[in-house]
Kinemage of the C-alpha trace (Angstrom):
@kinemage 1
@onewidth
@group {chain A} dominant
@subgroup {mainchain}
@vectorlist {calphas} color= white
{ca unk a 1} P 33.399 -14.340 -15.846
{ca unk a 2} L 36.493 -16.498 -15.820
{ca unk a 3} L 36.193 -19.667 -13.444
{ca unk a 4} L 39.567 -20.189 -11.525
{ca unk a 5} L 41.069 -23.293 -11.674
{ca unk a 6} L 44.124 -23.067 -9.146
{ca unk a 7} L 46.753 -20.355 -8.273
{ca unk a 8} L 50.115 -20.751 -8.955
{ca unk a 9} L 52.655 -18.751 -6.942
{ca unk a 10} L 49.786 -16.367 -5.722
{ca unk a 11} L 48.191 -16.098 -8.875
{ca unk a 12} L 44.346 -17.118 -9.955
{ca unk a 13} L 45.117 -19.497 -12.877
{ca unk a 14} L 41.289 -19.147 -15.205
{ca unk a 15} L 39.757 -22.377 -16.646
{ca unk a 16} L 39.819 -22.813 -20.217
{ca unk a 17} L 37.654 -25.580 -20.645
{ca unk a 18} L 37.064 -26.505 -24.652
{ca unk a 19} L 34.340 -28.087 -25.622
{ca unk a 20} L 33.371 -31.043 -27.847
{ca unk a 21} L 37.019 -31.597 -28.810
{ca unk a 22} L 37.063 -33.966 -31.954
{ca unk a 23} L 38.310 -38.045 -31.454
{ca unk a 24} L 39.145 -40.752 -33.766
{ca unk a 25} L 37.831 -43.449 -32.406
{ca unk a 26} L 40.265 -45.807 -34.163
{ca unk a 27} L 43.374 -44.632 -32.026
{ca unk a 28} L 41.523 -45.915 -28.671
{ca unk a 29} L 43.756 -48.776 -28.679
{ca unk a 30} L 46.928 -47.216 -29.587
{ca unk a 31} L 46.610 -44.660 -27.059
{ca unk a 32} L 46.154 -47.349 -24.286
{ca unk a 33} L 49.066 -49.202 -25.810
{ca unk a 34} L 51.157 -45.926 -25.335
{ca unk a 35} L 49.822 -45.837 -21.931
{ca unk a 36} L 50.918 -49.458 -20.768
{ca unk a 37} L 54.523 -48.310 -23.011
{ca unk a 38} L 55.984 -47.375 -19.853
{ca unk a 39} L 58.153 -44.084 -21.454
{ca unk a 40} L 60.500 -43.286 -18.744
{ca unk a 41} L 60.387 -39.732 -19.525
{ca unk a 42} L 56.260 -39.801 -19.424
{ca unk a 43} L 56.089 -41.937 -16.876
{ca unk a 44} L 58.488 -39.208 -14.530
{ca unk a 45} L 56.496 -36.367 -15.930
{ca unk a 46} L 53.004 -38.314 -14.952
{ca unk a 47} L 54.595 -38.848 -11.404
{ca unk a 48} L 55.082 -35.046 -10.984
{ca unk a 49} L 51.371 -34.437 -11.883
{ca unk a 50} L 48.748 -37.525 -11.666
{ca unk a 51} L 45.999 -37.631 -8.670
{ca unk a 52} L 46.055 -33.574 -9.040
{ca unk a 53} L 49.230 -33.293 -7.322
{ca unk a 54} L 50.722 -29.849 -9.319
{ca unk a 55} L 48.230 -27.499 -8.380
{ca unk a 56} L 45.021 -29.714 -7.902
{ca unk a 57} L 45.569 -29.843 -11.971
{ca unk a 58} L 43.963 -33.127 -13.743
{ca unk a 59} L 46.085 -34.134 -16.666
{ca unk a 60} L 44.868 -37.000 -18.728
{ca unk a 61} L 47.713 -39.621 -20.040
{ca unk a 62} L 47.676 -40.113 -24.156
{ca unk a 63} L 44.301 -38.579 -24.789
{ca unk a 64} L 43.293 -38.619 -28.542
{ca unk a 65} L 42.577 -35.141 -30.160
{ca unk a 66} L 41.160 -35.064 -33.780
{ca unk a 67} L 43.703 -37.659 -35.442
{ca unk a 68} L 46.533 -37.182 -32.485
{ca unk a 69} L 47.323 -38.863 -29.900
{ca unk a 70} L 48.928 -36.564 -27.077
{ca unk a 71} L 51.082 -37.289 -24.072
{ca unk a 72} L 49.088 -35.017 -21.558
{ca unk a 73} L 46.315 -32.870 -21.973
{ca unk a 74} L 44.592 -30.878 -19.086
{ca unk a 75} L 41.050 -30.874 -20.096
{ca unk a 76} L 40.586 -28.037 -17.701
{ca unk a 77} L 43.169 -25.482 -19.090
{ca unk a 78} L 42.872 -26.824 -23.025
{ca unk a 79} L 46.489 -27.428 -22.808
{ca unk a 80} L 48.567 -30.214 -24.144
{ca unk a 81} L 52.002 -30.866 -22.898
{ca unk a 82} L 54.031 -32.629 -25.167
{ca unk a 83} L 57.769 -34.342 -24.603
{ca unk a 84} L 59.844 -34.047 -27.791
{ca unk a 85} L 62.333 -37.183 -27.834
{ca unk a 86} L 64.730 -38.586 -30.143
{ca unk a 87} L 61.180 -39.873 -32.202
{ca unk a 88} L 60.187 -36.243 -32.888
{ca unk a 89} L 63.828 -36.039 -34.814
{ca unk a 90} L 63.235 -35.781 -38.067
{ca unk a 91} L 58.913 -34.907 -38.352
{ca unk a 92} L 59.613 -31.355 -37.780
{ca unk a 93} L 56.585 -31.024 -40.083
{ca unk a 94} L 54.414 -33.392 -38.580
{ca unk a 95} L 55.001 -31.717 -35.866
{ca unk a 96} L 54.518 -28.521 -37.091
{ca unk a 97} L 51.156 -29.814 -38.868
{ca unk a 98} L 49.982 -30.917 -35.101
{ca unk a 99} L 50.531 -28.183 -33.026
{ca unk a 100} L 48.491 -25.951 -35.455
{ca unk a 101} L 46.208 -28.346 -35.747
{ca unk a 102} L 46.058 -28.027 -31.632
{ca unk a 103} L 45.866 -24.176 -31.611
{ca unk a 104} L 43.679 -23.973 -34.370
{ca unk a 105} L 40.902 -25.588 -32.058
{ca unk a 106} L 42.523 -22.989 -29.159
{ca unk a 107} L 44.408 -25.284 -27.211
{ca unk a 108} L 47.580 -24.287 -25.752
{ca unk a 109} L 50.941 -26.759 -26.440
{ca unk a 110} L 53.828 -26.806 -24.144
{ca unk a 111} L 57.068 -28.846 -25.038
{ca unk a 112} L 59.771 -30.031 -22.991
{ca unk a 113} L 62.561 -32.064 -23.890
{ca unk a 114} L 63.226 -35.609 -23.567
{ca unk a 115} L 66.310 -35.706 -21.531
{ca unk a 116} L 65.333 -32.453 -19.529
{ca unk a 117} L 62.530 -34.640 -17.654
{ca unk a 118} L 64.881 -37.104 -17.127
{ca unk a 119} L 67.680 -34.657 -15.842
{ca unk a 120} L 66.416 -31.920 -14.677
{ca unk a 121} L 62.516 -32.297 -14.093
{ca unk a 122} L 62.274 -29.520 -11.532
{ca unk a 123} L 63.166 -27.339 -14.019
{ca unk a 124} L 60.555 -28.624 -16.137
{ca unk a 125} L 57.726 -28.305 -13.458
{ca unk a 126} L 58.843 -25.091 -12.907
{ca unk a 127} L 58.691 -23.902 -16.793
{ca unk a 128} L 55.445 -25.280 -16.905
{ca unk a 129} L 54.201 -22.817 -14.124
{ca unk a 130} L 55.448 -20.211 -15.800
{ca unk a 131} L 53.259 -21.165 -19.202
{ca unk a 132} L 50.216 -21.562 -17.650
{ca unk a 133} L 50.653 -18.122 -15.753
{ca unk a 134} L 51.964 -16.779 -18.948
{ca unk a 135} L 48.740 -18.440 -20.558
{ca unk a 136} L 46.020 -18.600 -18.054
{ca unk a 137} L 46.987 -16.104 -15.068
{ca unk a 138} L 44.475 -13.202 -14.422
């Protein structure tokens, strides 16, 4: 039996909770360091969504995941949103390596663009809904 999380336009979005998630414990200060960064593309995004505000979701800031460190990750979904800027340019392979690395342990990646959360971040919000119904709507 699937626990629900939220809806999202009318629909039950199901929990995906995954467990025991591996962390290097050596990228604890890095990922505070990207925390305190300031991004202004992360730091719109985390506006849209910290304190549960989009949906009653819980998305975690920079949260280490095996040897990553990701923007957001909603521990309650297993999904990772990611926001691809001019730094993701040329490690289309790195990149690549870390999202299978990511599904491969059955979490969920959605990416957005730099400059689309800076432009247009209602259009982001509102592709994000559609991933997790896509993803995690009964």
């Amino acid at each position: 039996m699937n626990k629900i999380q939220t809806t999202i336009r009318n629909i039950p979005i199901k929990q995906n909770y995954i467990k025991n998630l591996p962390a290097n414990p050596f990228l604890k200060n890095l990922a505070k360091e990207k925390r305190k960064a300031g991004i202004l593309s992360e730091v719109l995004f985390w506006k849209q969504v910290r304190n549960d505000t989009f949906h009653t979701i819980d998305f975690d800031r920079q949260r280490i995941i095996g040897n990553f460190i990701v923007d957001f990750y909603v521990p309650s979904l297993g999904l990772v949103v990611e926001i691809d800027g001019s730094s993701h340019d040329d490690k289309m392979d790195y990149d690549r390596a870390r999202q299978q690395f990511l599904e491969d342990l059955g979490i969920n990646v959605f990416r957005c663009d730099d400059s689309d959360v800076k432009k247009h971040i209602d259009v982001v919000m509102t592709s994000l809904e559609d991933f997790i119904i896509s993803h995690y709507g009964i």
